[in-house]
C-alpha positions as CSV (number, residue, x, y, z in Angstrom):
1,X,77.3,187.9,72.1
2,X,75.4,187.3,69.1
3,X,75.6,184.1,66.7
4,X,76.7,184.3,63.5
5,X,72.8,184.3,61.6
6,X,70.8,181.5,60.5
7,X,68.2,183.2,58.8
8,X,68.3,184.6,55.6
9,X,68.9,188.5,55.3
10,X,65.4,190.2,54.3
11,X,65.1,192.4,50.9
12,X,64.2,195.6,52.8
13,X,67.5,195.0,55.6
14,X,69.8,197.9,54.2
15,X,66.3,200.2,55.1
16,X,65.7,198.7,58.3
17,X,69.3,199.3,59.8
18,X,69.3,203.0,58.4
19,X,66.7,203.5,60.7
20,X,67.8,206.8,63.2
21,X,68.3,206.0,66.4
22,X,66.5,208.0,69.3
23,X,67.6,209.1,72.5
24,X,65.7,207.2,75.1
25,X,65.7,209.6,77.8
26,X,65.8,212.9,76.2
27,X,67.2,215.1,79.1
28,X,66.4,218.6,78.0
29,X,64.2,218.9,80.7
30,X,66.3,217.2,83.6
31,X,67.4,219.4,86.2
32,X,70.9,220.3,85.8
33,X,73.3,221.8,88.4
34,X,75.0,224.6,87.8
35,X,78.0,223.5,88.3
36,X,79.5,227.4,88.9
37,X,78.3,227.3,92.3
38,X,80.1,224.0,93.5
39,X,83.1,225.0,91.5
40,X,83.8,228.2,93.6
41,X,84.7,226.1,96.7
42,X,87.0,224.5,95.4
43,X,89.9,226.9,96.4
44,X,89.0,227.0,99.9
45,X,88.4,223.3,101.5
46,X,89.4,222.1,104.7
47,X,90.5,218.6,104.6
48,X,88.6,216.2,107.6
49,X,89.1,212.6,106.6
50,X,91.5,210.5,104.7
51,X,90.7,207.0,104.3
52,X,93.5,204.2,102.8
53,X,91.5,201.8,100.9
54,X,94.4,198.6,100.9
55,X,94.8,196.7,97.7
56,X,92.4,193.9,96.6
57,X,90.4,195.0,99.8
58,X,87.9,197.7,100.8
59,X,86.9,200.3,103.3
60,X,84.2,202.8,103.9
61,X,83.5,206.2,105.1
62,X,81.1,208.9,105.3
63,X,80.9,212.2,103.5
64,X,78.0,214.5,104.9
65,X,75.8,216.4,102.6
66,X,77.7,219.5,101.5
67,X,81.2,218.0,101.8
68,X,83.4,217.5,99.0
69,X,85.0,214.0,98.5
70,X,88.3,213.0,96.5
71,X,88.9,209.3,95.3
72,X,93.0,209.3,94.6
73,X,95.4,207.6,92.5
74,X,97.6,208.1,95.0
75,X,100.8,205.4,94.3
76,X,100.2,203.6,91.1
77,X,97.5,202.9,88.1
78,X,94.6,201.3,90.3
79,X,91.1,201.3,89.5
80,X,88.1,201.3,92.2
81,X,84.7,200.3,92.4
82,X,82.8,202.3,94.5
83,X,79.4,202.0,95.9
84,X,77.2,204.8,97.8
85,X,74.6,204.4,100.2
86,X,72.4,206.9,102.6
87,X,74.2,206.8,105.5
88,X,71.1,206.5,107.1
89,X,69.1,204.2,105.2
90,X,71.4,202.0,103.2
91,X,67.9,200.7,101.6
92,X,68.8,204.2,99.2
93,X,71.9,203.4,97.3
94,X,73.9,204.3,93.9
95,X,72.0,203.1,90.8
96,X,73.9,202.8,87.8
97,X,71.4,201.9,85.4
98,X,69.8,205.1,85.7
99,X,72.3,207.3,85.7
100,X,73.8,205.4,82.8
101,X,70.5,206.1,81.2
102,X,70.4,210.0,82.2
103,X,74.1,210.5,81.6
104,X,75.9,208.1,79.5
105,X,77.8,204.7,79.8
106,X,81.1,206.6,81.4
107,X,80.3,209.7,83.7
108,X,82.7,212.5,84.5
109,X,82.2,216.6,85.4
110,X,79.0,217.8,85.9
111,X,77.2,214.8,85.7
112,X,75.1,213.8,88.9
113,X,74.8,210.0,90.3
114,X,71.3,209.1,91.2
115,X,70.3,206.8,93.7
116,X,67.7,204.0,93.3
117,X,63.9,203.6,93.5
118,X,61.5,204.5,95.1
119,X,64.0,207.6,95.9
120,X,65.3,208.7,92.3
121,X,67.4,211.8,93.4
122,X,70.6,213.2,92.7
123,X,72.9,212.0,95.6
124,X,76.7,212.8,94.3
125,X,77.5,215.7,91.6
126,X,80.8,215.0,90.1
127,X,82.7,218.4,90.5
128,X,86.2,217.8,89.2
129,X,88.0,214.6,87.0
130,X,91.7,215.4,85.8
131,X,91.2,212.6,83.3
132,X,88.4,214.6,81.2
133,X,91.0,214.9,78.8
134,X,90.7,211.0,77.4
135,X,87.5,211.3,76.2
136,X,86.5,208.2,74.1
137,X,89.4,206.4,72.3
138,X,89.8,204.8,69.1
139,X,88.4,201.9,70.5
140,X,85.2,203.2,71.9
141,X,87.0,202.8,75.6
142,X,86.4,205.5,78.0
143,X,87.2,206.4,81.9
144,X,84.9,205.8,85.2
145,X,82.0,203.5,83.8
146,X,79.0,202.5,84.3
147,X,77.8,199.9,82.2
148,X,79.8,197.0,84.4
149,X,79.1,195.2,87.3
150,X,82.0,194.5,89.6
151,X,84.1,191.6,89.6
152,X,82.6,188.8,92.0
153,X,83.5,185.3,93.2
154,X,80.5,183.9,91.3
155,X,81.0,184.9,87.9
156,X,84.8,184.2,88.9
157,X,83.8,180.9,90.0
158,X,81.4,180.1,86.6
159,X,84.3,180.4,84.5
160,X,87.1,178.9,86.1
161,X,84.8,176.1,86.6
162,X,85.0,175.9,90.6
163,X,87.1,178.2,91.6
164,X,87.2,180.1,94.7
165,X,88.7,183.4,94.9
166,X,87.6,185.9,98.4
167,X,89.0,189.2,96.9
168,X,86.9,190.1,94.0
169,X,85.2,193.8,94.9
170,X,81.7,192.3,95.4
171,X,83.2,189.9,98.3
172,X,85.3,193.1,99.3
173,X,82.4,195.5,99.5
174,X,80.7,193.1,101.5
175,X,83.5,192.5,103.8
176,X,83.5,196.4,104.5
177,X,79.6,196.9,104.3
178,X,79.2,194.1,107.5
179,X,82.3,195.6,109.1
180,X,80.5,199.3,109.2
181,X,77.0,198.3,109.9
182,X,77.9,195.0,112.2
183,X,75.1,192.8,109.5
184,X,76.3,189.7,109.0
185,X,77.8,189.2,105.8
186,X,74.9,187.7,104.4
187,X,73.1,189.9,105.5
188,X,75.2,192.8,104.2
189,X,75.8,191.2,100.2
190,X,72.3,192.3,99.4
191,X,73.2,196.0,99.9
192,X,76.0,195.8,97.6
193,X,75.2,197.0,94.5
194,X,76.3,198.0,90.8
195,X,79.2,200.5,90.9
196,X,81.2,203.3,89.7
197,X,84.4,201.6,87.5
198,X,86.5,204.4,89.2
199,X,89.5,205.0,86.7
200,X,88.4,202.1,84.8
201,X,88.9,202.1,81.1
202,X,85.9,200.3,79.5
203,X,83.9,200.1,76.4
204,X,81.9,197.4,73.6
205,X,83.4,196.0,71.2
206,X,81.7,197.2,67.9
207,X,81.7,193.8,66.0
208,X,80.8,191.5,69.3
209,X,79.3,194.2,71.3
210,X,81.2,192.9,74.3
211,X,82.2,194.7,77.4
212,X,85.8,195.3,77.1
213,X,88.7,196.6,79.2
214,X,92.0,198.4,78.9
215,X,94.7,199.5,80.9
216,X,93.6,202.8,83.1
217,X,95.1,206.0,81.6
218,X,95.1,207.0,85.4
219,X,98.5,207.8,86.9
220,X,99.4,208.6,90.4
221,X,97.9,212.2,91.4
222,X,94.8,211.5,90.1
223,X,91.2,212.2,91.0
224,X,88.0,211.8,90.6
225,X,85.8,214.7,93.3
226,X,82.4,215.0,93.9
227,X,80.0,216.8,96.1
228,X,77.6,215.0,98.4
229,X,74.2,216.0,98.3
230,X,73.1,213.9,100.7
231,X,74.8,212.3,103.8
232,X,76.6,209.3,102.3
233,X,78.1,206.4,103.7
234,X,80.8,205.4,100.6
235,X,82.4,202.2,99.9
236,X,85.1,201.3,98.1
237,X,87.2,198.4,96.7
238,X,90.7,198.1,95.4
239,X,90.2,195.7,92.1
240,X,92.1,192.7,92.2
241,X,92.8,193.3,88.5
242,X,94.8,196.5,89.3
243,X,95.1,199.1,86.5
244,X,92.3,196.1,84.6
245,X,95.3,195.8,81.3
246,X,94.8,191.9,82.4
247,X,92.2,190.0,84.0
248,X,90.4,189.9,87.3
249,X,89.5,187.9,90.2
250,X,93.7,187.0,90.8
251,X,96.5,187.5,92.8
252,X,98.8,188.0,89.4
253,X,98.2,191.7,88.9
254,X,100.4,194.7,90.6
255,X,97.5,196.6,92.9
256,X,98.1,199.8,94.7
257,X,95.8,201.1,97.3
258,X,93.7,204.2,96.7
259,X,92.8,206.8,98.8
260,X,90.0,209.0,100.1
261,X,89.8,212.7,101.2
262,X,86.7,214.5,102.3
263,X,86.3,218.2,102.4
264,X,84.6,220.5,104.1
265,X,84.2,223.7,102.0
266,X,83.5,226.9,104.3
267,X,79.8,227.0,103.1
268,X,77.6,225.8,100.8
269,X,76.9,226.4,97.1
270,X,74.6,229.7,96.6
271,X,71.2,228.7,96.6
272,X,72.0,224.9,97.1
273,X,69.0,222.8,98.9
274,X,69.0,219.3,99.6
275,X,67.4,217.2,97.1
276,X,64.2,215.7,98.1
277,X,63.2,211.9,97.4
278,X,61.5,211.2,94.3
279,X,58.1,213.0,93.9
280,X,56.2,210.1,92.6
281,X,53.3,208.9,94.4
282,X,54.4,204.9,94.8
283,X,50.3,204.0,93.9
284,X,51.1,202.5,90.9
285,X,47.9,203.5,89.5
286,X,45.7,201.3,91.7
């Protein structure tokens, strides 16, 4: 959050803000899917898992590569922050820095999630959201971000000077991540990583520029699908802060658990082929 300023304003200031902005990552030449493909299975899936992710807890399962996976509203407004690894090398996880920087700060149909480096590849390719419709509101808020973090008994801790609270997702996601792979939980914490605000209405203030929240538009019935290009091993916690209209890290808001189906469609998209691992070579120019 910035200060109120100290210095004085320069003559030229007026000229220096109407500077146009440019696009960091100009994505005209990104590989896009075409989403047609994925879309025609849709009508036609055989359901092979469903998970119940409790509230102010998590769980995890797998989705392998050509599966389709749901994430449900399924009994009341609930958000979910969800973390995706290779389920056979959970060193290859969900990074939400870049796919905020290839996609946006909220992500919805079409867009893919990428995991991190040294691998840079498209893992998940969101195939169906039934809360496109919200958009961005008046606010600048939108649905499934990923800009934040995930609530955590640190932070949590740093601002209510000592306290301890177990149920924040990062403690949750560790929980669940030692429970699948039997790692320790200190062991496991590292692998938890920045997530997928499923459902969860976010945005910046525009005089502050601070993160914000509001209460999920999501209702029960909702979903958010996508298609695993990969095998995946996702995790998933049941905020603590419920539908987020509040606060986090507490016992005071209504939660609801979420749930998970995975599909398996009765082939796979026309032409489809696994993404490889990033083509850099890691030499770094030595």
């Amino acid at each position: 959050m910035k200060p109120n300023p100290i210095t004085d304003i320069p003559n030229d200031a007026a000229a220096r803000k109407a500077i146009k902005p440019v696009i960091c990552y100009p994505t005209e030449t990104l590989p896009r899917p075409d989403l047609s493909v994925y879309r025609a299975l849709r009508d036609d899936l055989e359901l092979v898992e469903t998970v119940t992710i409790p509230p102010r807890d998590a769980a995890t399962w797998e989705v392998p590569a050509g599966h389709f996976c749901r994430l449900i509203c399924s009994e009341g407004a609930q958000v979910g922050d969800l973390n995706l690894h290779n389920l056979h090398n959970i060193n290859e996880r969900f990074y939400s820095g870049k796919t905020r920087a290839l996609n946006g700060t909220h992500v919805g149909l079409g867009d893919q999630l990428y995991s991190n480096f040294p691998y840079l590849r498209p893992i998940a390719t969101i195939t169906h959201d039934t809360l496109d419709w919200y958009g961005f509101d008046e606010f600048g808020g939108s649905v499934h971000d990923v800009i934040g973090t995930r609530c955590d008994p640190y932070t949590h801790n740093l601002l209510s000077h000592g306290g301890q609270y177990h149920h924040c997702c990062h403690s949750n996601l560790t929980r669940a991540l030692a429970k699948r792979t039997g790692l320790s939980p200190r062991e496991a914490e590292p692998h938890v990583h920045d997530v997928l605000n499923l459902f969860m209405c976010t945005g910046f203030t525009r005089d502050t520029g601070q993160y914000f929240m509001k209460a999920s538009p999501v209702r029960p019935g909702d979903y958010l699908e996508f298609f695993a290009e990969i095998d995946l091993l996702g995790n998933m916690s049941a905020c603590p802060g419920g539908d987020c209209s509040t606060e986090h890290s507490s016992d005071s808001a209504a939660c609801y658990p979420l749930t998970v189906e995975v599909y398996k469609a009765k082939r796979l998209p026309v032409s489809w082929q696994a993404p490889q691992p990033n083509g850099y070579d890691p030499s770094h120019g030595l």
